[in-house]
C-alpha positions as CSV (number, residue, x, y, z in Angstrom):
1,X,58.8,50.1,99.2
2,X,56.3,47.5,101.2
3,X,55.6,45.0,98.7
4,X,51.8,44.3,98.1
5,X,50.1,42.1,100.6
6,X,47.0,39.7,100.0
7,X,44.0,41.6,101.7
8,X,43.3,39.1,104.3
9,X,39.5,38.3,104.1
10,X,38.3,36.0,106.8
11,X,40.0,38.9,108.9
12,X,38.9,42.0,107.2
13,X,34.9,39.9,108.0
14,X,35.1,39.6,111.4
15,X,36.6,43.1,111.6
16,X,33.4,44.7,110.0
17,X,31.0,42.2,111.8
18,X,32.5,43.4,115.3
19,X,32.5,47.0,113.7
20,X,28.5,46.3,112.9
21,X,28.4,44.6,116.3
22,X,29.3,47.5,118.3
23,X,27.2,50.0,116.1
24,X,24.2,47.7,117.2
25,X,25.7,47.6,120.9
26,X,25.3,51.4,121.2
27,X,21.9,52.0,119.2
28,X,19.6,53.3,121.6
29,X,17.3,50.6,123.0
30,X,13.4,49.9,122.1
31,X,12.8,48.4,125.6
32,X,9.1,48.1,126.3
33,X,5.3,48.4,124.9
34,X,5.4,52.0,122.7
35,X,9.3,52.7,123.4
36,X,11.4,54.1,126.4
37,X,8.9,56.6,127.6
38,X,6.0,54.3,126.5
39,X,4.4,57.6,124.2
40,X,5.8,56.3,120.6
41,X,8.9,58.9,120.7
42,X,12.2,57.8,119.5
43,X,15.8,58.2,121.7
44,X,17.0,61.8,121.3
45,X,19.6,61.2,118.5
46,X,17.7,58.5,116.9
47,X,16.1,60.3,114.4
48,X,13.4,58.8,111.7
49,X,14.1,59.1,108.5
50,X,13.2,62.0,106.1
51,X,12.4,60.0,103.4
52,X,11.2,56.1,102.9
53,X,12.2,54.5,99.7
54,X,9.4,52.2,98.0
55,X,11.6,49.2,99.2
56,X,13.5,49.0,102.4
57,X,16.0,47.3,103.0
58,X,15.8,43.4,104.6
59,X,18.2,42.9,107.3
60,X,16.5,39.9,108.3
61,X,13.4,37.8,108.3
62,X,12.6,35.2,110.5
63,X,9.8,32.8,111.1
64,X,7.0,34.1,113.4
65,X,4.6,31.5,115.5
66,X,1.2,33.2,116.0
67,X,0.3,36.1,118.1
68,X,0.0,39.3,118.6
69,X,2.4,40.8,121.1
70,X,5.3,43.4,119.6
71,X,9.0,43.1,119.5
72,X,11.1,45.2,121.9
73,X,14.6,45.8,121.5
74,X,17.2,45.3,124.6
75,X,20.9,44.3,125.5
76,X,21.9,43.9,122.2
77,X,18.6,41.6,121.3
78,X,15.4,41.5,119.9
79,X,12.4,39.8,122.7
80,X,9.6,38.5,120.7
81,X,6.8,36.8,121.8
82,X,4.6,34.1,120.0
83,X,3.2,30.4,119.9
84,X,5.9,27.9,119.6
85,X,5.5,24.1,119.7
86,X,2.0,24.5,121.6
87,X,2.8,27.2,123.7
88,X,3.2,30.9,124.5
89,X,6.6,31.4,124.6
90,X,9.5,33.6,125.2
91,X,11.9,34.2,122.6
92,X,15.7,36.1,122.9
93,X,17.1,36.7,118.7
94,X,20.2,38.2,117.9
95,X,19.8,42.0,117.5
96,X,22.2,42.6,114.2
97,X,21.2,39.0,112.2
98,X,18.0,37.4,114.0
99,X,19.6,33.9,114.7
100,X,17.2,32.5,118.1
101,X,19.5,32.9,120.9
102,X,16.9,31.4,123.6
103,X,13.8,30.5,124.0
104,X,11.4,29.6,127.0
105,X,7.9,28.6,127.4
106,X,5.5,30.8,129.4
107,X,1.8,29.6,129.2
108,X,-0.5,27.2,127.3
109,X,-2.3,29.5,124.6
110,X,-5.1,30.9,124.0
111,X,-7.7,31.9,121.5
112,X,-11.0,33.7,120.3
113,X,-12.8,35.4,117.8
114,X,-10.2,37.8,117.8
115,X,-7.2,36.6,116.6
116,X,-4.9,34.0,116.5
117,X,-4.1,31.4,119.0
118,X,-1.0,33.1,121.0
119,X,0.0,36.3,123.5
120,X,-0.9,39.3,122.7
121,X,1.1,40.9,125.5
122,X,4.5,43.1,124.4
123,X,6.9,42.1,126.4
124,X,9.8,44.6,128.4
125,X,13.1,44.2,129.6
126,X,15.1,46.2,132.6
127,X,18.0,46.1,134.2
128,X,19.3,42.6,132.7
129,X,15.5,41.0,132.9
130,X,12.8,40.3,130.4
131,X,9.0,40.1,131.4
132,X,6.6,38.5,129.9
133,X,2.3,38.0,130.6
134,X,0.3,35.6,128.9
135,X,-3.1,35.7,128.0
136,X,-4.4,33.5,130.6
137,X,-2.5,36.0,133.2
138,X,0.7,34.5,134.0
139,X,3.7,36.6,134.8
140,X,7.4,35.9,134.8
141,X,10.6,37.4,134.9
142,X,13.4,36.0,133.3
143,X,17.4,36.8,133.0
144,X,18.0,38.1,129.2
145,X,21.3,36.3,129.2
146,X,19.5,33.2,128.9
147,X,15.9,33.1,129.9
148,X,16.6,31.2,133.3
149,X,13.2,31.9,135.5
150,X,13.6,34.7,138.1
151,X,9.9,35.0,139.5
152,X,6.8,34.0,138.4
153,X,3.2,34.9,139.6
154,X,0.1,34.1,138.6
155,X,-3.4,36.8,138.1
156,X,-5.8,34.1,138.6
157,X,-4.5,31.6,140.7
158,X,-2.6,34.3,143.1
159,X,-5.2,37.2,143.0
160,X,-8.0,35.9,141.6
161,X,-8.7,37.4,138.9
162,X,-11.1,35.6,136.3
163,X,-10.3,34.7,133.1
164,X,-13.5,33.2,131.3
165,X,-13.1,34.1,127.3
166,X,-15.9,35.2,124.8
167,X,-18.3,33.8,127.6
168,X,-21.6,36.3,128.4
169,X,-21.0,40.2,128.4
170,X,-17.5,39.0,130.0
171,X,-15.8,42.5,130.7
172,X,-11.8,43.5,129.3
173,X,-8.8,41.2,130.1
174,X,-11.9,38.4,131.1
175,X,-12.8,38.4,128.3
176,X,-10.0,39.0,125.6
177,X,-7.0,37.8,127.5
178,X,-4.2,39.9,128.8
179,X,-3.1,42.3,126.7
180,X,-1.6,45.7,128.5
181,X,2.1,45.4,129.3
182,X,2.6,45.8,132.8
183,X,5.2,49.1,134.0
184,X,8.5,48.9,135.2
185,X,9.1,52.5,137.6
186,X,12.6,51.8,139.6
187,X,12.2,49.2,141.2
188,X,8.9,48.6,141.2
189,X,6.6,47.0,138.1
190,X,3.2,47.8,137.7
191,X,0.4,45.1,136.5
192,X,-2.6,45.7,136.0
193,X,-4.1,42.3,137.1
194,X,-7.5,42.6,137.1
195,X,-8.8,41.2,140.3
196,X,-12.6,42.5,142.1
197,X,-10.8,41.9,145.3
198,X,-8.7,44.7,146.0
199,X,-6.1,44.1,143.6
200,X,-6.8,45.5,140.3
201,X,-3.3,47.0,140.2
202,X,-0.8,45.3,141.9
203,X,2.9,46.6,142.4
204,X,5.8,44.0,142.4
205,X,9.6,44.2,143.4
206,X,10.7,44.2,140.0
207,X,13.5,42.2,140.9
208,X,12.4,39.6,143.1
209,X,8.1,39.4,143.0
210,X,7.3,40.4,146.5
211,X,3.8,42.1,146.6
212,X,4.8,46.0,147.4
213,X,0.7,46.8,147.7
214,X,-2.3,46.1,146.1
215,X,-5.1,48.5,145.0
216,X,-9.0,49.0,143.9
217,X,-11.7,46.4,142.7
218,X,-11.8,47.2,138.8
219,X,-11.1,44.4,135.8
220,X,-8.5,44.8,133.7
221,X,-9.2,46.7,130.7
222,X,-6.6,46.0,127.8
223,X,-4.4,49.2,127.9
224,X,-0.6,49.4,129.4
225,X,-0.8,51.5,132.4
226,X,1.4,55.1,132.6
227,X,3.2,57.0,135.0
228,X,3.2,60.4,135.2
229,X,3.2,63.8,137.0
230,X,-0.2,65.7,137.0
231,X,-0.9,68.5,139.0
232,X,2.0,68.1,141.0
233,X,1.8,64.5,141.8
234,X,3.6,61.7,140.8
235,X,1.0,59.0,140.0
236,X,0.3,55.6,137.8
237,X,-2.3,56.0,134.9
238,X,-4.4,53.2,134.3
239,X,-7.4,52.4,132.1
240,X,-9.4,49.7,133.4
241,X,-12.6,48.3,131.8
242,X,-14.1,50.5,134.4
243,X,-12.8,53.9,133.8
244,X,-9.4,55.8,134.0
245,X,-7.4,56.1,137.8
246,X,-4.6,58.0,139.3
247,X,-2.6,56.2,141.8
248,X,0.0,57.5,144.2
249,X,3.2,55.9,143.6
250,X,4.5,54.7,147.2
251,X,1.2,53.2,148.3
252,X,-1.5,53.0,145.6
253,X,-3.7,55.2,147.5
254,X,-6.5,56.3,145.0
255,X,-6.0,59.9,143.8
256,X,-8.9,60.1,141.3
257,X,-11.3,58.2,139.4
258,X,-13.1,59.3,136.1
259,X,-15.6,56.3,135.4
260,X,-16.5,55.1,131.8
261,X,-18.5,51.8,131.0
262,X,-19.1,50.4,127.5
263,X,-19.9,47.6,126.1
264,X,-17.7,44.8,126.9
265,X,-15.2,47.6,128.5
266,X,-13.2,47.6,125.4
267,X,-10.2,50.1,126.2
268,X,-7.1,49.1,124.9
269,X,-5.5,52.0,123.4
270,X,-2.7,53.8,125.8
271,X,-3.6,57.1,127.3
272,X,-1.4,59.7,126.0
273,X,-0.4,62.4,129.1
274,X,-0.6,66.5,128.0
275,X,0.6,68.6,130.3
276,X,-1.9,67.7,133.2
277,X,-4.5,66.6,131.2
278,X,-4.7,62.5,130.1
279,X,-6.6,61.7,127.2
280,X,-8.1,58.3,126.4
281,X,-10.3,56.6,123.8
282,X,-13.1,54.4,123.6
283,X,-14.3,53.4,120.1
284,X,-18.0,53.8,122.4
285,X,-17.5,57.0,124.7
286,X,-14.9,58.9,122.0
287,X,-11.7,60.9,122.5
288,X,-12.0,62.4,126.1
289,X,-9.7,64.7,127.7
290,X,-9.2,64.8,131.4
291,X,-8.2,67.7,133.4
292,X,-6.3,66.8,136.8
293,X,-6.5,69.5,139.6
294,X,-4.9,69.7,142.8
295,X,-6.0,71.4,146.1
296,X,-6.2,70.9,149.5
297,X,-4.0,68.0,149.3
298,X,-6.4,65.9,147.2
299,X,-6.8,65.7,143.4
300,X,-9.9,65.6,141.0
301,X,-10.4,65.4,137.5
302,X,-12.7,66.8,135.0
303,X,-13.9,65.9,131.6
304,X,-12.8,68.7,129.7
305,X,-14.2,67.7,125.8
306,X,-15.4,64.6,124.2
307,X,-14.5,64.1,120.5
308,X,-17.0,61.5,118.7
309,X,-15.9,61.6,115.4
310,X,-12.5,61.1,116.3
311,X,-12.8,58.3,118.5
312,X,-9.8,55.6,118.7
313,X,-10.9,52.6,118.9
314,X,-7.7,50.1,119.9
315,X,-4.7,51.8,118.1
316,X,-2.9,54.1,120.3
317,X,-2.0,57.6,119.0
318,X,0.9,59.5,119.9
319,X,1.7,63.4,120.6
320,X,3.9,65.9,119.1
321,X,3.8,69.1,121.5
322,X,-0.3,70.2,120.9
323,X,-1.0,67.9,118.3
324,X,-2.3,64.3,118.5
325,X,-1.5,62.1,115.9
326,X,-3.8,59.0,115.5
327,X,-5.8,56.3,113.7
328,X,-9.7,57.8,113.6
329,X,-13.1,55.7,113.4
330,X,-13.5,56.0,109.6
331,X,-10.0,54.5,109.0
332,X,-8.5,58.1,108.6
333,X,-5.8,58.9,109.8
334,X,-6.4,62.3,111.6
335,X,-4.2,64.7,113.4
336,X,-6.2,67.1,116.5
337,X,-5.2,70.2,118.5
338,X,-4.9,68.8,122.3
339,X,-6.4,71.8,123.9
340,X,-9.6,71.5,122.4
341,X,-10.1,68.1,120.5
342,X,-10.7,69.7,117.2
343,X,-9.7,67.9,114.1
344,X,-6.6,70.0,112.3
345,X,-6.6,67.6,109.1
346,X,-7.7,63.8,108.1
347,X,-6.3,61.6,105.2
348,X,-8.3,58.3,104.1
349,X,-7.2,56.0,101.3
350,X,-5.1,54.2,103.8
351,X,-7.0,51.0,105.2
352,X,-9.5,48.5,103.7
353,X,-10.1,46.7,106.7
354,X,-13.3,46.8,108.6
355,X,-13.7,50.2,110.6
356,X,-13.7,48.1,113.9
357,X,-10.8,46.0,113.2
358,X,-8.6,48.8,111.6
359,X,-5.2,49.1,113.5
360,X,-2.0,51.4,113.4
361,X,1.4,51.6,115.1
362,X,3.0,55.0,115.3
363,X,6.4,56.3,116.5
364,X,7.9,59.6,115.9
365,X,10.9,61.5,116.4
366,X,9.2,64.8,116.5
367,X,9.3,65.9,113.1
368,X,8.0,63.0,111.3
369,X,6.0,60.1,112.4
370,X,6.0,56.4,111.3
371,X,2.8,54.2,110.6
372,X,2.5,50.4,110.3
373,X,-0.9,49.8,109.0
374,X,-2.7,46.8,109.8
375,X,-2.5,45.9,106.1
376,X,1.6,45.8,106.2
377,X,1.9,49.4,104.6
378,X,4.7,51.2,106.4
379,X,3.9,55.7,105.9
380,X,6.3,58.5,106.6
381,X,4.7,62.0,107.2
382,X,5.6,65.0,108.4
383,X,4.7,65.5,112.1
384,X,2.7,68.9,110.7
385,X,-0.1,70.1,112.6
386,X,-0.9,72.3,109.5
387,X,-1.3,69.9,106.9
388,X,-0.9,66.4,105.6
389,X,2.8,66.0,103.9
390,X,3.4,62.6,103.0
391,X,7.2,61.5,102.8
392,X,6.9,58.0,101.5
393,X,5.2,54.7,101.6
394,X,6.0,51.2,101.0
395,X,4.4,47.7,101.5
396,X,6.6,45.7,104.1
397,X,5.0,42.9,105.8
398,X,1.5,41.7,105.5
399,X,-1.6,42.1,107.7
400,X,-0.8,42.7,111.5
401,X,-1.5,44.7,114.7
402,X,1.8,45.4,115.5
403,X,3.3,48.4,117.0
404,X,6.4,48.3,115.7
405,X,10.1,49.3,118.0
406,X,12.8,51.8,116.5
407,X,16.6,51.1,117.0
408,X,19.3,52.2,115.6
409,X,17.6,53.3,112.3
410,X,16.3,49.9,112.1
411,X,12.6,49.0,112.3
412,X,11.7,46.2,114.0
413,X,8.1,44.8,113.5
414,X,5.8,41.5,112.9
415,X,2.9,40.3,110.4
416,X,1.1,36.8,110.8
417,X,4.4,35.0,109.2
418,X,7.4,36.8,110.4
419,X,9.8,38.9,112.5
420,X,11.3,41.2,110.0
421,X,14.0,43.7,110.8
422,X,14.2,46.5,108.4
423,X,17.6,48.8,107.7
424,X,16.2,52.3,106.8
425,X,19.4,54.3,107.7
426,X,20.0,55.1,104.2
C-alpha cells in the first residue's frame, strides 16, 4: 500500500494558476471599440450569462487615472487607457490578476465641459500591436509585448486637421477631441482624421504608417468607422460631423454620401449595418435608416425612415437579427423592428441622469444582451423582440460611459475610480 504523502502546496498553486493561465490564454479575445466585429456581439462560444446574481464576483480592481476610453482585451492582457502622472497614457495589465505589466505615455491631456481631463479614445490591438489616439489626435502603434513605439503620426501636425476645443460653434472631433477608434481591415487601419484638406479618412499600413490614400474634406465626427458589404460592395462606413460615407476599400474612392448637419455635428454613436441598409443616430436628426443601391456600377443611398422619438443620442445600440436594441432619448431603454423603425417595447426606471448625458454599453450573445449604465448598474435581459424579460441586475461600479469588453465569461469595464474585472461564469 503507498503510504500517505503531504499534498504538496506551493506545487499544487502554481499548478492551478498555469491551469487558470491557460483558461485565460484561450478565452476568446475583446480586441477593439464594441468587440471583434465592432457590432457589440460576443465570440461564437462565449455565451452571456442566463442569469446575473445581485453581486458578481470581483476578480480584480485596480486604480483608474481619468478618462473615458474602454478596456479591450488581447494576447492574454487587458489595454486600458487613461491619465497617468500628467499624461494620456498607454497601459498593458495582466489579463487573469490586473498587475500593470507596461505602461507608456502617448499625449499631454486634455479637457472640457465634457468630462474629465484624459483620452476618450478605446484603444485596439492586431496582430501583436496596440493603437492608441489621443484627444489632441496623436496616433501610435506600439508592440503589446512591451509597449516599444512602432509608428507614430500625428492628425494635426501631419494632415492638418484642427483641434480648437469648446471654442465657437467648433464642429465634432474639433471640438470634443478624438474620440472614434480608428479600423484595423488586413493590413490596412482606417482613421478617421478629420482634415478639410482631402484627408478626412486616411488609410495607413497597419504595420508600418505609410499613407496608403487619403480621402474627402469632412471633420471628424466622434463615431468609429465600419467596414462592410452593401449592395455588393465592399466599403468603409464612416460618420463624420458632416453626414454618413461609403468608401471603396482599395482606393477610398467615394461611393455615396447621405449629408446630415446638426448642431455642433454631434455623432458619436456607431452605425449599426442591416443587411444593406446602415442606420445611424443623431440625438438632432433621430434614428435614420439608409438604403444602399447598386446599378450601373455606381451606388446611392436613400433615407428610408426617420425615428424621432427614438433617437440615440451618443450610446451605440446593437442588433439581434431585425431588432435593434438601444438606449432612447427619454432614458428608456427601447428595442425597434429594423425594417421599419417602429418601437416593439420600451422600459424606463433605469437612468437618473440628464436625458442628454444618459449613456449605455451593450454586448450580446444573441439571446441576451448586457447593459452598463452610466450610473454603474450592470442589466441582463432577454434579447426578445416581443417583450421586456429582465434576467438580473446588480450595481458594479459607479458612474461611467464605458462600453464594457466580454472575455472569457469575464466582464471587463471602468467607472471614474477603477478598472474592475468581473468573473460571471458562475
Amino acid at each position: 500500500m503507498t503510504p500517505f504523502r503531504r499534498l504538496n502546496l506551493p506545487l499544487l498553486r502554481a499548478v492551478l494558476a498555469l491551469g487558470l493561465g491557460t483558461l485565460w490564454l484561450h478565452s476568446a479575445d475583446w480586441p477593439q471599440w464594441r468587440g471583434p466585429e465592432r457590432d457589440g456581439h460576443a465570440t461564437t462560444g462565449d455565451p452571456l450569462p442566463r442569469h446575473l446574481a445581485a453581486e458578481p464576483s470581483v476578480a480584480w480592481r485596480v486604480p483608474a487615472g481619468p478618462g473615458l476610453a474602454s478596456p479591450i482585451v488581447a494576447s492574454g492582457k487587458v489595454f486600458v487607457f487613461d491619465a497617468q502622472d500628467g499624461q494620456e497614457t498607454l497601459r498593458a495589465l495582466d489579463r487573469s490578476t490586473g498587475k500593470e505589466l507596461w505602461r507608456q505615455a502617448v499625449d499631454a491631456p486634455f479637457t472640457d465641459s465634457q468630462g474629465p481631463t484624459g483620452p476618450r479614445c478605446t484603444p485596439m490591438a492586431d496582430g501583436g500591436f496596440v493603437y492608441a489616439v489621443s484627444c489632441r489626435g496623436e496616433l501610435q502603434c506600439r508592440k503589446v509585448t512591451d509597449g516599444t513605439l512602432v509608428w507614430r503620426t500625428s492628425y494635426t501636425a501631419d494632415f492638418s486637421a484642427v483641434f480648437i476645443g469648446e471654442k465657437g460653434a467648433a464642429q465634432g472631433a474639433t471640438r470634443h477631441g478624438n474620440n472614434g477608434t480608428p479600423l484595423i481591415d488586413g493590413h490596412r487601419l482606417i482613421a478617421c482624421v478629420g482634415s478639410t484638406n482631402g484627408a478626412s479618412v486616411v488609410a495607413f499600413e497597419a504595420k508600418t504608417g505609410k499613407v496608403l490614400w487619403k480621402s474627402q474634406n469632412d471633420i471628424a465626427g466622434y463615431a468609429a468607422p465600419l467596414v462592410a458589404t452593401l449592395a455588393g460592395v465592399r466599403q468603409y462606413v464612416c460618420f463624420t460631423a458632416d453626414g454618413v460615407i461609403g468608401l471603396e476599400c482599395d482606393s477610398g474612392r467615394l461611393l455615396w454620401r447621405y449629408g446630415m448637419k446638426t448642431s455642433f455635428g454631434r455623432h458619436a454613436a456607431t452605425p449599426v449595418v442591416a443587411g444593406d441598409r446602415v442606420i445611424v443616430s443623431s440625438h438632432q436628426a433621430g434614428l435614420i435608416a439608409l438604403q444602399i443601391r447598386s446599378g450601373a456600377g455606381e451606388q446611392s443611398v436613400e433615407g428610408v425612415w426617420t425615428n424621432r422619438d427614438a433617437a440615440m443620442n451618443f450610446s451605440s445600440p446593437i442588433r439581434v437579427n431585425q431588432t435593434l436594441y438601444g438606449l432612447g432619448p427619454a432614458r428608456n431603454l427601447v428595442a425597434l423592428d429594423v425594417s421599419t423603425g417602429q418601437i416593439g417595447w420600451s422600459q424606463d426606471g433605469w437612468f437618473t441622469s440628464p436625458k442628454d448625458k444618459a449613456h449605455a454599453g451593450f454586448l450580446t450573445d444573441g439571446s441576451a444582451v448586457l447593459v452598463l449604465t452610466d450610473g454603474g448598474e450592470l442589466g441582463l435581459y432577454s434579447a426578445d423582440p416581443a417583450g421586456w424579460k429582465e434576467l438580473g441586475r446588480a450595481q458594479v461600479a459607479g458612474s461611467n460611459w464605458c462600453n464594457p469588453a466580454w472575455s472569457g465569461g469575464h466582464l471587463f469595464l471602468r467607472d471614474a475610480k477603477s478598472w474592475i474585472c468581473l468573473d460571471l461564469s458562475h
